[in-house]
C-alpha positions as CSV (number, residue, x, y, z in Angstrom):
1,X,176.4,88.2,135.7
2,X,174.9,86.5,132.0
3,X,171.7,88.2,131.3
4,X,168.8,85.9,130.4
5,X,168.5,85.9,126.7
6,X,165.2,88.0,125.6
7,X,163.3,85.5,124.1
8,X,162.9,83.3,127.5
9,X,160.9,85.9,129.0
10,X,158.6,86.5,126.4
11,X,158.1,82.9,125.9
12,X,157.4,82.8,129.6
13,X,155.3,85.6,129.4
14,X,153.1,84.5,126.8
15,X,152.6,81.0,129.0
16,X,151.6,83.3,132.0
17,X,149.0,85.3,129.3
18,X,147.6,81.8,128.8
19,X,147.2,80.5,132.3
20,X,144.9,83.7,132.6
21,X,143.2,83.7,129.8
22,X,142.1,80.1,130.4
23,X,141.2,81.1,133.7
24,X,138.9,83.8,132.5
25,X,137.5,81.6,129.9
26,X,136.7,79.1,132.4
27,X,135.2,81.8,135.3
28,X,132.8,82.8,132.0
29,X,131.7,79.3,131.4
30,X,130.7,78.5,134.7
31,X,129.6,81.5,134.6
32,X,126.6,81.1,132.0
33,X,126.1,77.7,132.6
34,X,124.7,78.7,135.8
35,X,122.2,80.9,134.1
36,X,118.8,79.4,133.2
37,X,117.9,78.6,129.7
38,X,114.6,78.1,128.1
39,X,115.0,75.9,125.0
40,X,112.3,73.9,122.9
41,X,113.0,70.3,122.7
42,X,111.6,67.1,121.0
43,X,111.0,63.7,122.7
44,X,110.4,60.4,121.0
45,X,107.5,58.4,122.7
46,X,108.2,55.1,123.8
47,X,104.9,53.4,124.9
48,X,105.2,50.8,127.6
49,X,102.5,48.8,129.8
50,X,100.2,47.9,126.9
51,X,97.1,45.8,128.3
52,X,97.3,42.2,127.1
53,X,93.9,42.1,126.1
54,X,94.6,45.0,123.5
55,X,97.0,45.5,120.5
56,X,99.1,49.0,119.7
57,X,99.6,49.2,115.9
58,X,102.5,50.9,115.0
59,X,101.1,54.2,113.6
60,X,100.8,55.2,117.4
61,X,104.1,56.0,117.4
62,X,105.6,59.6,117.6
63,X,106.9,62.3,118.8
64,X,106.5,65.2,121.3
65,X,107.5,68.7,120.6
66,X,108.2,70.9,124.1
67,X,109.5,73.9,125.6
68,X,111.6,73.4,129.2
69,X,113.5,75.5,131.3
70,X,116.9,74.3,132.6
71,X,120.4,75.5,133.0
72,X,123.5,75.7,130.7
73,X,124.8,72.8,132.6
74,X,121.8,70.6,132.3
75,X,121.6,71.4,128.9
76,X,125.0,70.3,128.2
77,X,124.6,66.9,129.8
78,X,121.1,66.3,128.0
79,X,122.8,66.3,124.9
80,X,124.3,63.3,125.6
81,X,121.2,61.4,126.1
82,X,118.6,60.2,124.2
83,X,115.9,62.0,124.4
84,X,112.9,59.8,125.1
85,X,109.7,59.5,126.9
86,X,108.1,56.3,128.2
87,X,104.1,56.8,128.1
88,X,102.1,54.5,130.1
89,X,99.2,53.4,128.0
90,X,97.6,51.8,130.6
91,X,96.6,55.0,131.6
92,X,94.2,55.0,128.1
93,X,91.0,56.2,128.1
94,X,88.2,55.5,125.6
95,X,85.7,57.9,124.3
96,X,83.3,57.3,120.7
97,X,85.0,54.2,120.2
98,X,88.3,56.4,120.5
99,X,91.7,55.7,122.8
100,X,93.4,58.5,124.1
101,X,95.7,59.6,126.9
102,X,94.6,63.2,128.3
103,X,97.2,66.3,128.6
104,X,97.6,66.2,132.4
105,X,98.5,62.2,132.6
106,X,101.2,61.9,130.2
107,X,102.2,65.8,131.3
108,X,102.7,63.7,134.7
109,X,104.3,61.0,133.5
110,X,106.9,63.1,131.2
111,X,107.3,65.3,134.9
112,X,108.1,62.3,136.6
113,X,111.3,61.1,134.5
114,X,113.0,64.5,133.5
115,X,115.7,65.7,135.6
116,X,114.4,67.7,138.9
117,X,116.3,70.7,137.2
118,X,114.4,70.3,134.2
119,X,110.8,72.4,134.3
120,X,108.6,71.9,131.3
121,X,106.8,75.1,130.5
122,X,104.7,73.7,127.6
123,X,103.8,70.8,125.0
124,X,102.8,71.9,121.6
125,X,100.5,68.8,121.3
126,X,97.0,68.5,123.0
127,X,95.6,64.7,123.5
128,X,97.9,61.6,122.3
129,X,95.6,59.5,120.6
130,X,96.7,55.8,120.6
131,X,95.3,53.1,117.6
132,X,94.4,50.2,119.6
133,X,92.5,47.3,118.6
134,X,90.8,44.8,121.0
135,X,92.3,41.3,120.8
136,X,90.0,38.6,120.2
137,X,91.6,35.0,119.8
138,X,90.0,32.3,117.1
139,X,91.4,28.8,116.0
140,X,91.8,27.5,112.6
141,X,93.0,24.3,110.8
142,X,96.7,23.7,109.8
143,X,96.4,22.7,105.8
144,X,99.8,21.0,104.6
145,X,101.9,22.3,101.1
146,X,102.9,18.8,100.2
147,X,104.5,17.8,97.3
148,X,104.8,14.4,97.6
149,X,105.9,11.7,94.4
150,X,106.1,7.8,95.8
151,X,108.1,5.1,94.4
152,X,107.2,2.6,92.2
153,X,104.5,0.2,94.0
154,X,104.7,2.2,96.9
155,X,101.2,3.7,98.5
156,X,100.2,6.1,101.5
157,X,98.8,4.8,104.4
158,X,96.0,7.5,105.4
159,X,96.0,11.4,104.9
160,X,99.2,12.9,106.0
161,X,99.1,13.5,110.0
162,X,99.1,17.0,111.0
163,X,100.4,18.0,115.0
164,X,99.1,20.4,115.6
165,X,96.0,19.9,113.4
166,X,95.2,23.8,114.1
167,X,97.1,26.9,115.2
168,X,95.2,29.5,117.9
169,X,95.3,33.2,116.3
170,X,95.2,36.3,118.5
171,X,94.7,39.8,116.9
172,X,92.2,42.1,115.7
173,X,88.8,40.7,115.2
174,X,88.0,42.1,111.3
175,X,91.3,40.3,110.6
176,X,90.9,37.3,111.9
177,X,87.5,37.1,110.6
178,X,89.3,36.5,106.9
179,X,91.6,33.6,108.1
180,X,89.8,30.3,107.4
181,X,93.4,28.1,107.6
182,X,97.3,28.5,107.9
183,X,99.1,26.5,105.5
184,X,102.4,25.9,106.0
185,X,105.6,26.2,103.8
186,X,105.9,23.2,100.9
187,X,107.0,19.8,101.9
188,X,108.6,18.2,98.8
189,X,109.8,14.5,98.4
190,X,110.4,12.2,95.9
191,X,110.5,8.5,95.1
192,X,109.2,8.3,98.6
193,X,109.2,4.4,99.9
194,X,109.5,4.8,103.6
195,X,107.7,6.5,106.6
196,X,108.7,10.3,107.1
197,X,108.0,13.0,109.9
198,X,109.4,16.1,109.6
199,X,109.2,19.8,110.8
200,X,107.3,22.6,109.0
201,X,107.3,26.2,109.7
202,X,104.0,27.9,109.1
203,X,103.3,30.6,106.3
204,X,102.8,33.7,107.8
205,X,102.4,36.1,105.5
206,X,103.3,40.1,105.5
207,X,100.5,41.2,105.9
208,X,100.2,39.3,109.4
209,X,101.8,41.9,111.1
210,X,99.5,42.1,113.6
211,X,98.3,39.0,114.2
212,X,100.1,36.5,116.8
213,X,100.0,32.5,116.7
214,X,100.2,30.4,119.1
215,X,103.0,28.2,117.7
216,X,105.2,28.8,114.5
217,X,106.2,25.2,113.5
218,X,104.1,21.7,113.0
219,X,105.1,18.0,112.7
220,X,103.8,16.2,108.9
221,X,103.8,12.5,109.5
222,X,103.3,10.0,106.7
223,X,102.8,5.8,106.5
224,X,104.3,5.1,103.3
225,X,104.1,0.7,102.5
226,X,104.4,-1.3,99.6
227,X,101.0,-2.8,98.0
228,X,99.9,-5.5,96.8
229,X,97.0,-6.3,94.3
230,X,94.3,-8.4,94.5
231,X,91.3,-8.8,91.7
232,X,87.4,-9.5,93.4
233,X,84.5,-10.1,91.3
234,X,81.5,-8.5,93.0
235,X,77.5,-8.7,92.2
236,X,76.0,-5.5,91.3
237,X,72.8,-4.4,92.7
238,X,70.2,-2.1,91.3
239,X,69.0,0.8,93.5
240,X,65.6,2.6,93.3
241,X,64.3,0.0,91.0
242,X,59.8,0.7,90.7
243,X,57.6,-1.7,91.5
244,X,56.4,-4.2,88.5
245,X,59.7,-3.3,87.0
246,X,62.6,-6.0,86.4
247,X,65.9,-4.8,85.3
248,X,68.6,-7.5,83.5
249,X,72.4,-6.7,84.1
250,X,74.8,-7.5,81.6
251,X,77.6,-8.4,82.9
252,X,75.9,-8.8,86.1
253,X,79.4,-8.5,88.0
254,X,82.1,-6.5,87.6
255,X,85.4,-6.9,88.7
256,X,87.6,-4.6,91.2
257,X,91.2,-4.4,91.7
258,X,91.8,-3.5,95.3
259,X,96.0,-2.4,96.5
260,X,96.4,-2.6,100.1
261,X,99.5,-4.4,101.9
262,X,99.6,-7.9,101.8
263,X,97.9,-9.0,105.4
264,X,94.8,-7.0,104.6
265,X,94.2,-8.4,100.9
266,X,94.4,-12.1,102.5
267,X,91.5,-10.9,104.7
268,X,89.6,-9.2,102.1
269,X,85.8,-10.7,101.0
270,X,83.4,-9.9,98.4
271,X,80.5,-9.3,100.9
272,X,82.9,-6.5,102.4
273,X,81.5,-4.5,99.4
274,X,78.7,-3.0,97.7
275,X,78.4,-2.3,94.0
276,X,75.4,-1.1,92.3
277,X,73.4,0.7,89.3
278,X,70.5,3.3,90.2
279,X,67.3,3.4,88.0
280,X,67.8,6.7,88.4
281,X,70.9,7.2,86.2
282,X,68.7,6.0,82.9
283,X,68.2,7.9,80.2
284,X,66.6,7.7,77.1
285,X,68.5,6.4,74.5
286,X,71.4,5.1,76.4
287,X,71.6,1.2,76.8
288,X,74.2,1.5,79.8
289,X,74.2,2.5,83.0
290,X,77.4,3.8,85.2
291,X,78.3,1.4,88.2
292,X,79.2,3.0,91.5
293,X,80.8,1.5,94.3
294,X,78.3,2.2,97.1
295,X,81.0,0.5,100.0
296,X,83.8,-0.5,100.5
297,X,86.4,-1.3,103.6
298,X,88.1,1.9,105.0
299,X,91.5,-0.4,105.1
300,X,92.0,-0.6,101.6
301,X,93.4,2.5,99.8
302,X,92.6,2.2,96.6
303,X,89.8,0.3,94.8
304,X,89.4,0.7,90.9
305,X,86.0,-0.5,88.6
306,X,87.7,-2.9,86.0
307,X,84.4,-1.9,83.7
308,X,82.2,1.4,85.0
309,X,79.7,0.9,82.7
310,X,77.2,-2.4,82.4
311,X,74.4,-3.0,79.6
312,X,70.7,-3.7,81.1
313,X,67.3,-4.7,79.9
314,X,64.1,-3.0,81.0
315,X,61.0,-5.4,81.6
316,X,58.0,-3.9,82.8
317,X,55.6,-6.4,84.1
């Protein structure tokens, strides 16, 4: 009979040695993660539920420092979790102008989500205050950043449309107290010579951060049409004259040039417009007065003075 070579049997040995010694590792293990354990332990705070009508900045955010009882194997599996606590602030209450969520209520609420097998001993933080702000909402006018060059002979029809003409802010009230418009980003477009709508995002700027609108974009319509000119000669008028006082114009009309499209110059009449001098303008020394156009039809978009000034004669009766 061959004996079995030596080294066999210690190589076998040395596999039983190991089967034990695992074993007893493992009996120890279970062993003290049985035991209890008191550990201190930090939680992030994760605030949920906020009222509508109010506003959490973000300096409420933070952090809660504790000291719970548990055992080895609940202390094991926490470490693979993130360690956070949902705070109802709902739950707020307000003293001196102050928001604040007492001890015992978010105690409560941390008692509610930890593991049953999780017993908090202490907090090492009395009262959570909370910076809230009451919401109050205010509307304002859209402005338009426009940059607009036309093409030759080419005119706007009207101010540039704005939809929206106004944007509804909601935030705190000292901020919104500031805001008197939004303008939104610049529009720029050149040699223009047709109609144009386009989409616009407000500005909103940085500082904003705590101020909601009600909608981020607006629509910038423009009538864009090719004039025409036409020259009018109108009689000027003398405003404020005094009694027994005659005044002599010279020239005693002056001549306009009025652009609009075609259609509306053919229409266009002298007694559609008002040009005059004031007594009022005269002063000593100076032998003209300045004209002023006093009226003129809302459909034409541009009327010019061919001569602002006129000469006059003062006879006092």
């Amino acid at each position: 009979m061959t004996a079995q070579p030596k080294n066999g049997v210690d190589k076998r040995k040395m596999q039983i040695f190991l089967v034990f010694l695992f074993c007893s590792f493992l009996i120890w293990l279970i062993s003290k993660l049985s035991e209890t354990y008191t550990e201190r332990t930090t939680f992030e705070i994760v605030y949920v539920s906020v009222p509508d009508s109010l506003l959490l900045t973000s300096s409420s955010k933070g952090t809660l420092s504790t000291r719970i009882q548990t055992s080895g194997f609940q202390m094991l599996s926490s470490g693979f979790r993130s360690n956070q606590i949902a705070i109802d602030v709902s739950k707020f209450r307000q003293r001196g102008g102050r928001y604040y969520i007492s001890p015992a209520d978010y105690r409560r609420q941390m008692e509610q989500q930890l593991s049953g097998s999780i017993q908090l001993q202490d907090i090492d933080r009395d009262t959570l205050f909370l910076e809230l702000y009451e919401l109050v909402s205010r509307k304002v006018p859209v402005k338009p950043n426009l940059n607009i060059s036309l093409a030759q002979n080419y005119m706007m029809k009207g101010p540039v449309e704005v939809l929206p003409d106004s944007v509804l802010l909601r935030g705190p009230e000292n901020q919104l107290a500031a805001i008197m418009e939004v303008r939104t980003e610049l529009l720029e477009l050149n040699e223009l010579e047709q109609n144009f709508s386009r989409e616009i995002p407000l500005l909103i700027p940085e500082e904003w951060e705590s101020i909601n609108l009600d909608i981020s974009m607006v629509n910038l319509k423009g009538t864009v049409f090719r004039f025409s000119e036409k020259m009018i000669s109108i009689p000027v008028s003398v405003l404020n004259l005094p009694e027994n006082t005659e005044l002599k114009i010279f020239p005693n009309t002056v001549e306009i040039l009025c652009r609009a499209e075609l259609e509306t110059l053919k229409e266009l009449q002298p007694n559609q417009f008002s040009i005059a001098v004031d007594y009022k303008d005269m002063r000593e020394g100076i032998k003209t007065l300045p004209v002023k156009i006093e009226q003129q039809p809302a459909f034409v978009q541009s009327v010019q003075l061919m001569n602002d000034q006129v000469e006059f004669l003062l006879i006092r009766q």
